[in-house]
C-alpha positions in Angstrom: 48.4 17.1 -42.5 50.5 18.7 -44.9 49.6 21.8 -47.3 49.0 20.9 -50.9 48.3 23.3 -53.6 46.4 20.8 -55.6 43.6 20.8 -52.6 40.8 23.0 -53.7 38.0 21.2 -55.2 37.0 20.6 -58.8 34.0 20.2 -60.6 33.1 18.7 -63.8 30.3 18.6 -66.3 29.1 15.5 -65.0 29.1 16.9 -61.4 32.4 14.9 -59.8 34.3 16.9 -56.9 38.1 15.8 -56.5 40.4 16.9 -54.2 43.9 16.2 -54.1 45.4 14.6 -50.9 48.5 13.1 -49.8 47.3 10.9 -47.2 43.8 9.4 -48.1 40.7 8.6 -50.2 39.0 7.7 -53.6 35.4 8.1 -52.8 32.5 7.2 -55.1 29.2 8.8 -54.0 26.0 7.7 -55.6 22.5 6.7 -53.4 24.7 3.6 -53.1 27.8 2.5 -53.4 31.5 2.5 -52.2 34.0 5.4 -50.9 36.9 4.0 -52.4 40.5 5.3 -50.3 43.6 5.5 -51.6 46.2 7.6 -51.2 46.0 10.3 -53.9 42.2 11.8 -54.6 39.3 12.0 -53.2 36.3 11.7 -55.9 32.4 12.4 -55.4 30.0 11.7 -57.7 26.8 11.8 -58.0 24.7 9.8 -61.0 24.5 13.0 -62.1 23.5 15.0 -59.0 25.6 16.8 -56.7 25.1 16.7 -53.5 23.4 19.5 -52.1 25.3 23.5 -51.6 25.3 25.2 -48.9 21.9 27.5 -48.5 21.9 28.9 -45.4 23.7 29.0 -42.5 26.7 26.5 -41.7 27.5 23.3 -43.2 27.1 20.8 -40.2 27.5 17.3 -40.5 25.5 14.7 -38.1 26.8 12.1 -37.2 26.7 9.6 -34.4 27.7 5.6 -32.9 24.3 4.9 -32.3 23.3 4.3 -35.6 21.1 6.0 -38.6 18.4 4.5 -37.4 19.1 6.6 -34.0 16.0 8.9 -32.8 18.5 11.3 -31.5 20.5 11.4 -34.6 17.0 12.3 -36.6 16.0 14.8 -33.4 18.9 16.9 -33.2 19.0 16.9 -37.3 15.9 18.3 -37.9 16.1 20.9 -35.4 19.6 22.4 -36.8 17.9 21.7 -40.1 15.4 24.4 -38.9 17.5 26.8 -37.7 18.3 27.1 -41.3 21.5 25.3 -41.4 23.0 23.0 -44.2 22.7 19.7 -42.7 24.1 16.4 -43.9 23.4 13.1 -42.2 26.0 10.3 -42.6 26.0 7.4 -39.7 26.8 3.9 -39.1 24.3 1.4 -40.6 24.3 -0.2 -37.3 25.4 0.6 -33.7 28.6 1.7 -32.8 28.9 2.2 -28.9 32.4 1.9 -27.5 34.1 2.4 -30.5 36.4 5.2 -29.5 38.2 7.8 -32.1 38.4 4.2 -34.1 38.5 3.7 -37.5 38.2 0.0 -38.2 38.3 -1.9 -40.9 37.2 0.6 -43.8 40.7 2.4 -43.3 42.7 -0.6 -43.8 40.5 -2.4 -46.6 40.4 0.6 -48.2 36.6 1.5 -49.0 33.7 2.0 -47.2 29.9 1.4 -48.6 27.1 2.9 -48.0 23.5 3.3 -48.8 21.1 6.5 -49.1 18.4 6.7 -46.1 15.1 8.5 -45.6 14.6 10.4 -42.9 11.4 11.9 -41.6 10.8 15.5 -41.5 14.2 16.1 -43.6 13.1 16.1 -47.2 15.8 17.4 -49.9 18.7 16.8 -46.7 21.2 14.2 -48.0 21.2 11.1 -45.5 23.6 8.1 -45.8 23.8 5.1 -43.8 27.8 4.1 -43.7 29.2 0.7 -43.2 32.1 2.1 -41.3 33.3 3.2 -37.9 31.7 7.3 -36.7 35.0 8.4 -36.8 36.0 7.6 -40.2 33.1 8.7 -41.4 34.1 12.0 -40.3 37.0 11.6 -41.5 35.8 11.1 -44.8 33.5 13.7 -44.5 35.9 16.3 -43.5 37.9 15.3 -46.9 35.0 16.0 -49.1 33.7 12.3 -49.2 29.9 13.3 -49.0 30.0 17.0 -50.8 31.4 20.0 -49.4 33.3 19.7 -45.9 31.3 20.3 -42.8 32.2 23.4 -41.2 30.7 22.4 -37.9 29.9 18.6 -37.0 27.7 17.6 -34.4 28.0 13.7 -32.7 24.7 12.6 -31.2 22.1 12.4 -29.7 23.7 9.5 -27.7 21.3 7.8 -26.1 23.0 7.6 -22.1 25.4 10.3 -21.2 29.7 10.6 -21.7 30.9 11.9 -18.5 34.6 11.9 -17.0 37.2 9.6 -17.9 34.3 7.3 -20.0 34.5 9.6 -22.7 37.8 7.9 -24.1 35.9 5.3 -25.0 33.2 7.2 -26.9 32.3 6.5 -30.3 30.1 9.9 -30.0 32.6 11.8 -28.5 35.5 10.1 -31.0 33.7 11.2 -33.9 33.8 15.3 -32.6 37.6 14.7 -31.6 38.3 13.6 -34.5 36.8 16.6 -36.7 39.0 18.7 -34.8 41.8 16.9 -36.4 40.8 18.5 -39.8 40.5 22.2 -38.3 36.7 21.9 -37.8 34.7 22.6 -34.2 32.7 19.6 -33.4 30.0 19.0 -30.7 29.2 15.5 -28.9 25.9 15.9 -27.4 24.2 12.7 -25.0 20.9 12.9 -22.8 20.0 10.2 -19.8 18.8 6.6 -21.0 15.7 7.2 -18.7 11.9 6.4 -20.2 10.7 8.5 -21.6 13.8 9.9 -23.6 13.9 13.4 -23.7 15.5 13.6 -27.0 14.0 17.3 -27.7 15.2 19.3 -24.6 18.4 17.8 -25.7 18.5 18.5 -29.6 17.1 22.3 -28.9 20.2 22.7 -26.4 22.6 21.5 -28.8 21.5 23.7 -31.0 21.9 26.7 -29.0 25.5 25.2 -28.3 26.2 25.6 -31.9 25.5 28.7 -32.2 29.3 28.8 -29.6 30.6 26.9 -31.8 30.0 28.9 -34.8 30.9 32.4 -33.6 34.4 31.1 -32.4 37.3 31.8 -34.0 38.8 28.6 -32.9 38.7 24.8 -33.5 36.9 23.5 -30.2 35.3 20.3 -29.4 32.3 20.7 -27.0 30.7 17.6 -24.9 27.3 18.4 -24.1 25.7 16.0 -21.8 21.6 16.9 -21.4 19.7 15.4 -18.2 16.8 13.8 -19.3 14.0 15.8 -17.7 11.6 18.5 -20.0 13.0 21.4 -20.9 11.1 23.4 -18.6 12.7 21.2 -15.7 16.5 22.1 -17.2 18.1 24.5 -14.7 20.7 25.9 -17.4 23.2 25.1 -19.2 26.6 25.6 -17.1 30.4 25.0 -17.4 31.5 21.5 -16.6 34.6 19.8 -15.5 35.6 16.3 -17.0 34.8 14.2 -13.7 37.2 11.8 -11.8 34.3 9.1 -12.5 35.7 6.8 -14.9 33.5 3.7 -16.7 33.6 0.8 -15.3 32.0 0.9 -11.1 32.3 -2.8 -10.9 33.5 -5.7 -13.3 32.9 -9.2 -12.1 34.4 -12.7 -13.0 33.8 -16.1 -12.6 37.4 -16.3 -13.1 38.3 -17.2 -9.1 36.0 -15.4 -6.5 37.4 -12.7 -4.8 36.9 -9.4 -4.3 39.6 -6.0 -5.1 38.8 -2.9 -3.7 35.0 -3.7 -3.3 35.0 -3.3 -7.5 36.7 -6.6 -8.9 35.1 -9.9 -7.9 36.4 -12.9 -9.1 35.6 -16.7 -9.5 37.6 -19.2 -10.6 35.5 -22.2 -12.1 39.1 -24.4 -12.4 38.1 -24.7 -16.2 40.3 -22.3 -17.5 37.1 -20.7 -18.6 35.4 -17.7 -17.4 33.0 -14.7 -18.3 33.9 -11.0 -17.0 30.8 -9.4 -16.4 31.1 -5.6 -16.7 28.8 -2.9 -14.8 29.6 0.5 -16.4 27.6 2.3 -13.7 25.0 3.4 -16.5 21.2 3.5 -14.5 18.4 1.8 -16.0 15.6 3.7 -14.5 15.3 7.4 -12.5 15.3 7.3 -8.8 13.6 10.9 -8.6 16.3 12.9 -6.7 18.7 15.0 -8.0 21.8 16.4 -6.2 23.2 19.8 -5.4 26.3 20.2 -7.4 28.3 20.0 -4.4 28.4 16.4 -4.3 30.9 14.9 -6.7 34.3 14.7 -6.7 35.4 14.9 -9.6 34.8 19.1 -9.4 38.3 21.4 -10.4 39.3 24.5 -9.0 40.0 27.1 -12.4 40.6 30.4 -13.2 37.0 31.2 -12.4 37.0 29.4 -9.5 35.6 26.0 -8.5 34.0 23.7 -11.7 31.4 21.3 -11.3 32.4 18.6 -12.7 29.9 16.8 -15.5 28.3 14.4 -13.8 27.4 16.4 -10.2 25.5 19.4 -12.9 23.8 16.7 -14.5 22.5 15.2 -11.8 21.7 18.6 -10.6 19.5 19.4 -13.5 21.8 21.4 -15.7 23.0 20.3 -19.4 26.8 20.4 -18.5 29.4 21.4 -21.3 32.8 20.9 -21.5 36.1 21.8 -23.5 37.9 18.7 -24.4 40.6 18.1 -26.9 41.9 15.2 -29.0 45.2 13.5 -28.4 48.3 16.3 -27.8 51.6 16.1 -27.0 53.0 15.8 -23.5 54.8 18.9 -22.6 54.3 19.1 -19.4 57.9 20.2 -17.8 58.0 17.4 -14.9 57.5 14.9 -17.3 60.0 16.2 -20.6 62.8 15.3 -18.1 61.7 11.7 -18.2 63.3 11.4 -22.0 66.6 13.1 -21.3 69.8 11.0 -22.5 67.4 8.5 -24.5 70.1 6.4 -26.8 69.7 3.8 -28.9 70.0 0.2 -27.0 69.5 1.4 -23.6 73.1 3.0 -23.0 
């Protein structure tokens, strides 16, 4: 995004915040209402109220694709909330699993609504339920659409973990990559679906991750993924790889009936009609045994040697963290030669 010097925020008697932006947003803040894009200002007000200042510590948006009805979301709130930090809660009214670094429909109509929500154990912290995608409410967050930007956000807790290549499709992890977009370190954090969820070991880790994130002098994005076990039963928190693993183990069709490479099986019920049934590998209940992180493949050999990957240390008992970034350029210098003598029509 471009510089602007009409970019620092103003206030006015009546308590509205604009901002001046080439690219996005009018945004109309009250308990409800409407964030209103377009492509000049964004605008906050408040009925009269701003929205809360900074008091202590950073100012860390939550956020999540679960929803703001999400335990996790509330858990790991409330704990950063007592670490003395500024929190601000804005989340999809209802789940958004799967959704990616999308944006949706808000982005194109042009507004987004939303609706103020109580949480428990987070009096006087602004909390918004958002009919819109996790990573637009980032966005909008990170333009001053709900009060002063976040200067940290934190995605989660997802209920089930974002390991490997399955993160691509992460609303959780979508929403921290796309904070980094607006020069702001983000962590995704997940914990294992198991019953009973540990959402506490997870939230009181995350917090101590953020801690990382606010002593660096760099935009990172961090994915945390928590096993869920007590915290007593936590091995550590330890560097982790992105692992070879991707999403999908199996899918299955009724769409002919064979099987490719023992993952795709196919039926074909001659009516031109079918149902893909998907198994994303995801495990409904704990077996009990956890391996040595020796067992996955998905490990990388780096400068400090050889790295677990994600899913071997969490099935190992450790909370596994990992450096990710959001979409780059290619400039890799096997691949640059790829474009050489491009022309137009081929020639």
């Amino acid at each position: 995004m471009r510089s602007c010097t009409q970019c620092t925020p103003k206030r006015s008697p009546r308590g509205i915040i604009a901002t001046a932006l080439w690219c996005l947003p009018l945004a109309y803040v009250r308990s409800a209402g409407i964030l209103r894009l377009s492509r000049v200002w964004v605008t906050i007000e408040m009925s009269g109220q701003q929205i809360s200042a900074n008091v202590a510590g950073m100012r860390i948006l939550v956020t999540n694709d679960d929803g703001i009805a999400s335990p996790g979301l509330h858990e790991v709130a409330r704990t950063l909330h007592e670490d003395g930090h500024d929190v601000i809660v804005a989340a999809p009214l209802d789940d958004c699993t799967g959704a990616g670094a999308g944006v949706g429909e808000g982005y194109r109509k042009g507004s987004i609504s939303f609706q103020r929500e109580a949480v428990s154990g987070l009096a006087g912290v602004d909390a918004f339920g958002v009919d819109a995608l996790p990573a637009l409410i980032v966005l909008a967050a990170c333009l001053g659409g709900f009060g002063e930007p976040p200067e940290i956000v934190v995605s989660g807790i997802n209920l089930g973990l974002n390991t490997g290549r399955a993160v691509l499709h992460s609303g959780t992890v979508g929403a921290a990559l796309t904070a980094s977009h607006f020069g702001v370190s983000s962590l995704a954090v997940s914990v294992e679906p198991f019953e009973p969820v540990f959402w506490d070991p997870a939230a009181k880790i995350a917090a101590s991750v953020v801690g990382k994130l606010a002593r660096s002098k760099d935009v990172i994005v961090l994915n945390l993924n928590v096993p869920g076990i007590p915290l007593s039963e936590v091995r550590g928190v330890r560097q982790a790889s992105l692992s070879t693993r991707g999403a999908a183990l199996s899918i299955q069709s009724d769409v002919g009936k064979r099987t490719i490479s023992g993952l795709v099986e196919v039926e074909d019920s001659g009516s031109g009609m079918g149902t893909i049934t998907l198994n994303l590998g995801w495990p409904t209940e704990r077996d009990g045994v956890r391996t040595t992180p020796d067992s996955d493949h998905g490990a990388v050999v780096g400068r400090r040697g050889r790295v677990p990957s994600d899913v071997e240390l969490v099935n190992a008992g450790y909370a596994a963290v990992t450096l990710i970034k959001a979409v780059s350029e290619d400039t890799r210098p096997t691949t640059a030669s790829l474009l050489d003598d491009l022309a137009l029509g081929g020639a």
